[in-house]
Residue frames as qw, qx, qy, qz and C-alpha x, y, z in Angstrom:
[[0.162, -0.137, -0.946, 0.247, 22.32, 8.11, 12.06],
 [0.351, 0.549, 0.548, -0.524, 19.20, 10.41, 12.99],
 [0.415, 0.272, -0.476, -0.726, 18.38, 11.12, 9.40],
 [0.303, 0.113, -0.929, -0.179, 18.28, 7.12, 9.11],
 [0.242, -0.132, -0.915, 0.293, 16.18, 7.21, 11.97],
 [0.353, 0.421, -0.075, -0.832, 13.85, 9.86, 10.74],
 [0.264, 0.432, -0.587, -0.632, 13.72, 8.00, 7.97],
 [0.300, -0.086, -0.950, -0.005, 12.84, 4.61, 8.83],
 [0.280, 0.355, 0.558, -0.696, 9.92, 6.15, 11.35],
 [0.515, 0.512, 0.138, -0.674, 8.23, 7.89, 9.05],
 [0.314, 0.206, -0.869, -0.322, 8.68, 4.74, 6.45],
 [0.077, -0.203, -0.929, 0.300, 6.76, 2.78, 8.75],
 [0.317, 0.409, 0.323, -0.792, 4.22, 5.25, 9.90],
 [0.392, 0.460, -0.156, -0.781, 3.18, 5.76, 6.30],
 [0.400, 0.035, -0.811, -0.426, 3.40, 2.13, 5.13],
 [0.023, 0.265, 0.885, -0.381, 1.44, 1.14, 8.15],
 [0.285, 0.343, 0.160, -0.880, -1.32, 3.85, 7.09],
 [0.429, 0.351, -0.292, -0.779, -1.59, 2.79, 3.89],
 [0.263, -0.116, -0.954, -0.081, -1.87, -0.94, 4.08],
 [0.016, -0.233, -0.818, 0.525, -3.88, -0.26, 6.86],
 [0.393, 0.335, -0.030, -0.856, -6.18, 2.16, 5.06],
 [0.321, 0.181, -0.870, -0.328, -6.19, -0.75, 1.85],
 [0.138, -0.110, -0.971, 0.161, -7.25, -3.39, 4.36],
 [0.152, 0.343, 0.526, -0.763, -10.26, -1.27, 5.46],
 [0.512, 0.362, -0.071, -0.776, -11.68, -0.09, 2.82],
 [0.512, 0.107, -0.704, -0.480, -11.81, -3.66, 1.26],
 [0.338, -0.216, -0.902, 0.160, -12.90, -5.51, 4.36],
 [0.002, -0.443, -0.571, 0.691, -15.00, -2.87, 6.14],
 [0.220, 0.504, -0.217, -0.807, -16.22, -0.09, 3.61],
 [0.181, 0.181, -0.704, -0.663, -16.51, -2.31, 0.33],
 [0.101, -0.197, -0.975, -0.032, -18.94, -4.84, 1.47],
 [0.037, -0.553, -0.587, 0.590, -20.93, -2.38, 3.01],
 [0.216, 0.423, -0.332, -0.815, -20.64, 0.05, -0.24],
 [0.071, 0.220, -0.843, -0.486, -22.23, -3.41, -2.09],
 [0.083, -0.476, -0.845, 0.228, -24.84, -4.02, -0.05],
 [0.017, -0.701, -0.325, -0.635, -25.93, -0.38, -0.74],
 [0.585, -0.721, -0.265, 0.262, -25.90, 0.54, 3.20],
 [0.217, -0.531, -0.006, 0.819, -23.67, 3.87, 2.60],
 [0.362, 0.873, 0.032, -0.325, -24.76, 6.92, 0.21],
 [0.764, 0.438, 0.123, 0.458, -22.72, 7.22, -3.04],
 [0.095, 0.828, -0.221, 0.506, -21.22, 10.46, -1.52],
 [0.506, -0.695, 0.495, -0.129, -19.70, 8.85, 1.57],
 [0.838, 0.079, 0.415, 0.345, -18.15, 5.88, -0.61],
 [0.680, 0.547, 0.014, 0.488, -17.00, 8.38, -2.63],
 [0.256, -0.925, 0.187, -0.211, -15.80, 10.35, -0.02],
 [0.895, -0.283, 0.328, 0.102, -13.73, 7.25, 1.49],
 [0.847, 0.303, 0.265, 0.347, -12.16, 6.59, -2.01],
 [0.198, 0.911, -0.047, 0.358, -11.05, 10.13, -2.31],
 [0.605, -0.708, 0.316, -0.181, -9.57, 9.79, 0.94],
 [0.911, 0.030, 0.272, 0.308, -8.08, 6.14, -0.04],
 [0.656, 0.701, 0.200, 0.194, -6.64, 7.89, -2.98],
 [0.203, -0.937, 0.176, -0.225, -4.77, 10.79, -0.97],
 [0.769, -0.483, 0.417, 0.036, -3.44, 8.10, 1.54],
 [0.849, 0.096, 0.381, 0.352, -2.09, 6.00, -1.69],
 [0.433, 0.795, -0.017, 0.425, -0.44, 9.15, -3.44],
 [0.188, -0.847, 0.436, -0.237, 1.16, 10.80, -0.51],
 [0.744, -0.541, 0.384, -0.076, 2.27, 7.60, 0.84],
 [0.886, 0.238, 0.283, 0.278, 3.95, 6.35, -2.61],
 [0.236, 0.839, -0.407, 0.273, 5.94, 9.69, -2.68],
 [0.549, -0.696, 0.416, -0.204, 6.98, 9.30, 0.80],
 [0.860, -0.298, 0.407, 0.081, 7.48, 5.69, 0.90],
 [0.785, 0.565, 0.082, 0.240, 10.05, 6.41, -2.31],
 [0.001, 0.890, -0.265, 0.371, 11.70, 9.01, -1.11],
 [0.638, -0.623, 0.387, -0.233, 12.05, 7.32, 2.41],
 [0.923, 0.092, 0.374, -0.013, 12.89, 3.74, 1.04],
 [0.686, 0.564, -0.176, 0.425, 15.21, 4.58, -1.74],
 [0.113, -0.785, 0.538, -0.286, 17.45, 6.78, 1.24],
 [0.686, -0.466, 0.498, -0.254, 17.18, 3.80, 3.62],
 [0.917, 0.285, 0.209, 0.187, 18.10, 1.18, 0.56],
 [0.418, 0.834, -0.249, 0.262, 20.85, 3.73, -0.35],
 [0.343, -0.787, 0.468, -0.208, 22.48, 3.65, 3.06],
 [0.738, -0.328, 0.569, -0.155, 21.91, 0.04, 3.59],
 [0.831, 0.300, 0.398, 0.247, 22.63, -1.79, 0.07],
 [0.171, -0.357, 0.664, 0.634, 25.09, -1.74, -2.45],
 [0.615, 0.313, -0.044, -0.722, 24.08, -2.41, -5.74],
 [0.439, 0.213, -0.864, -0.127, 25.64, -5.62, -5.82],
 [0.134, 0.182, 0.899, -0.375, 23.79, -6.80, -2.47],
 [0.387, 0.194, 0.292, -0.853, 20.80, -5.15, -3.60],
 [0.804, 0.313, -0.318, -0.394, 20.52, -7.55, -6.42],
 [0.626, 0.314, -0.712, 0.044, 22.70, -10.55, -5.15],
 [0.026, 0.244, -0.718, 0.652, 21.37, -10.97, -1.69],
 [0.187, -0.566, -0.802, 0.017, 18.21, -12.69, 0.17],
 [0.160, -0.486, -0.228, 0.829, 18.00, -8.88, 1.54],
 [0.167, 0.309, -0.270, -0.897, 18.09, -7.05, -1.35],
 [0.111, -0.270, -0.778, -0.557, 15.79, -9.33, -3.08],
 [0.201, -0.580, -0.748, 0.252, 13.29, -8.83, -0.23],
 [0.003, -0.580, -0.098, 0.809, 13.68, -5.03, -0.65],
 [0.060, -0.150, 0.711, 0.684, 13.52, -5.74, -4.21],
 [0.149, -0.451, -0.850, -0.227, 10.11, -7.64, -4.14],
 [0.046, -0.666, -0.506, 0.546, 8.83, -4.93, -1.43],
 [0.190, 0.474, -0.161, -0.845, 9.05, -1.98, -4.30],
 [0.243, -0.110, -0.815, -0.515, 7.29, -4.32, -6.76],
 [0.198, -0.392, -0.775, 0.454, 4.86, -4.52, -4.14],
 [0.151, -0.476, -0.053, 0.865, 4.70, -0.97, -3.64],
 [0.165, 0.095, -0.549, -0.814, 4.09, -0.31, -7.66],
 [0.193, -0.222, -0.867, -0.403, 1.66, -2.91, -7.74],
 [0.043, -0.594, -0.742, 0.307, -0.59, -1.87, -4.74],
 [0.139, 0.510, -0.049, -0.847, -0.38, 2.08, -5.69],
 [0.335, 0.107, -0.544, -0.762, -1.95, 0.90, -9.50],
 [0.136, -0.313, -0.927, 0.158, -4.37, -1.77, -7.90],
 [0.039, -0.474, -0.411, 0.778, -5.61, 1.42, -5.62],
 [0.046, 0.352, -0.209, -0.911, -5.87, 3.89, -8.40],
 [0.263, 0.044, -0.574, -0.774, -7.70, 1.79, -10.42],
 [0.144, -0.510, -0.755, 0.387, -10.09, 0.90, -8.02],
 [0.136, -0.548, -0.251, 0.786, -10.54, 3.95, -7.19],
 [0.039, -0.293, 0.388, 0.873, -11.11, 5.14, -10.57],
 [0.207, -0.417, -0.835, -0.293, -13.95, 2.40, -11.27],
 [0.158, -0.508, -0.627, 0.569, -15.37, 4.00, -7.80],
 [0.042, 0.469, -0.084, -0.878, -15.24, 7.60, -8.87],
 [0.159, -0.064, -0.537, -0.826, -16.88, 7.19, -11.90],
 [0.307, -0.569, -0.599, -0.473, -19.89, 5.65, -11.04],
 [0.397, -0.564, -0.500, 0.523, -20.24, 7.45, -7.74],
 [0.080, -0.234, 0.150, 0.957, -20.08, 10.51, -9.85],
 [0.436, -0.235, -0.534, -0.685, -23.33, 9.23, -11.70],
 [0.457, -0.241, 0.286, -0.807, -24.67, 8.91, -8.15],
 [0.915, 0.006, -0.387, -0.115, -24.75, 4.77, -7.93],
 [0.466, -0.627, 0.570, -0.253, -23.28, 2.68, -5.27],
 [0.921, -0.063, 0.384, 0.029, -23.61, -1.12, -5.63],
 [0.810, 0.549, 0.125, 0.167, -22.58, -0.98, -9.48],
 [0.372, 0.791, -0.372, 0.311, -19.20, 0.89, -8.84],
 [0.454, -0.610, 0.627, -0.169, -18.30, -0.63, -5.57],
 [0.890, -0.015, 0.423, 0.170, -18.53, -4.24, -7.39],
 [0.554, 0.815, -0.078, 0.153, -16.30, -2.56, -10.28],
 [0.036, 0.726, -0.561, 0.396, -13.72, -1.66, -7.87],
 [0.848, -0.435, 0.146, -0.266, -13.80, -5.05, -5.95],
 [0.931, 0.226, -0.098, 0.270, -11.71, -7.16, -7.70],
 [0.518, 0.608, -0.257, 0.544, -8.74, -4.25, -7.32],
 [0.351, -0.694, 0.186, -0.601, -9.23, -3.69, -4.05],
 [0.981, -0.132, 0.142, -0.001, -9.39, -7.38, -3.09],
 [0.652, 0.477, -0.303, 0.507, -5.64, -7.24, -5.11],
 [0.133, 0.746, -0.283, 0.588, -4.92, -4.91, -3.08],
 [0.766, -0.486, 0.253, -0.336, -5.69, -6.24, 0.30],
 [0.980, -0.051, 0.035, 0.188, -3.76, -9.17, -0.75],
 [0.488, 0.696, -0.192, 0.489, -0.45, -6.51, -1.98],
 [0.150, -0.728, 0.293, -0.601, -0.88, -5.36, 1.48],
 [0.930, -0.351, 0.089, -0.065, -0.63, -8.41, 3.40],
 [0.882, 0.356, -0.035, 0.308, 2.10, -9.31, 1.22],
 [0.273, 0.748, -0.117, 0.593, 4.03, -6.35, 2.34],
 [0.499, -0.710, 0.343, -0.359, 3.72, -6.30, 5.67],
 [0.944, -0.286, 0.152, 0.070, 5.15, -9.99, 5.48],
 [0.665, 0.352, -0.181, 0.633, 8.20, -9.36, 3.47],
 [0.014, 0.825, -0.342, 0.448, 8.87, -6.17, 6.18],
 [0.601, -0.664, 0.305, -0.325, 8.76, -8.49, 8.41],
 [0.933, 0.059, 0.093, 0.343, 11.17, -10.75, 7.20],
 [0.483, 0.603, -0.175, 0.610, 13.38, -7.82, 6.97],
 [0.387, -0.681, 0.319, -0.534, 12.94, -6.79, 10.22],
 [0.860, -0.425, 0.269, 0.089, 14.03, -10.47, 11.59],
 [0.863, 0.271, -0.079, 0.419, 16.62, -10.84, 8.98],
 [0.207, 0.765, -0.241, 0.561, 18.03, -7.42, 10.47],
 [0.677, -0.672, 0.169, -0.249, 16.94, -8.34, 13.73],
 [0.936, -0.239, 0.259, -0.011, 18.98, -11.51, 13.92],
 [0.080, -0.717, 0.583, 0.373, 21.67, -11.15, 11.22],
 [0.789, 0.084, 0.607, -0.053, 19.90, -13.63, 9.16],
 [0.259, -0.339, 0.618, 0.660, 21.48, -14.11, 5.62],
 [0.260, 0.506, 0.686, 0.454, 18.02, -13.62, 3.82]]
């Protein structure tokens, strides 16, 4: 029971970081990286940073998430349930925002390595903009898990 509850903190913690990190850098940071108004060495500082956040937090949130799906699903609910599908869609989620990131991030890094802003922050927009939308998306399916637990609802 405290493992589980270890477990499920520091799930949270870290998916709240990283969405929350996501959501920043594409609404605060990106626009501002496009307009030229930061140096190519503090956008690329940011993205480095992004990067970190979206690696450590896609161990973690595997590690953490596959215990807490172990405890709580079978493998028949995990696939034959309004639950499991919601846990189901939340690691597709997961995959899809960690490769969104990366390749962002990867458009960034390059031209910020040739010492350019505008032209690599609109490179990395589109994935970032994904992302921002992965991460909405997430936080709404937790929270449909968190009322279907809450309440004992049968999705």
């Amino acid at each position: 029971m405290v493992l589980d509850t270890v477990m499920y903190i520091v799930h949270s913690a870290f998916a709240a970081l990283w969405t929350g990190s996501v959501l920043f850098v594409a609404v605060a940071v990106l626009p501002l990286a496009m307009g030229g108004d930061l140096s190519p060495d503090a956008f690329g500082s940011i993205v480095s940073k992004l990067q970190w956040v979206t690696r450590g937090s896609a161990a973690l949130l595997f590690i953490t998430g596959g215990h807490l799906a172990g405890t709580l699903y079978t493998v028949e609910s995990l696939t034959g349930s309004g639950g499991g599908y919601l846990v189901l869609a939340m690691l597709a989620l997961w995959l899809g925002l960690a490769a969104v990131v990366e390749i962002g991030s990867a458009k960034a890094q390059r031209g910020v390595d040739e010492n350019k802003i505008r032209e690599p922050a609109r490179a990395a927009r589109p994935f970032y903009l994904a992302g921002a939308v992965l991460a909405v998306g997430l936080l709404v399916v937790a929270g449909l898990l968190g009322v279907a637990g809450r309440y004992g609802l049968p999705f």
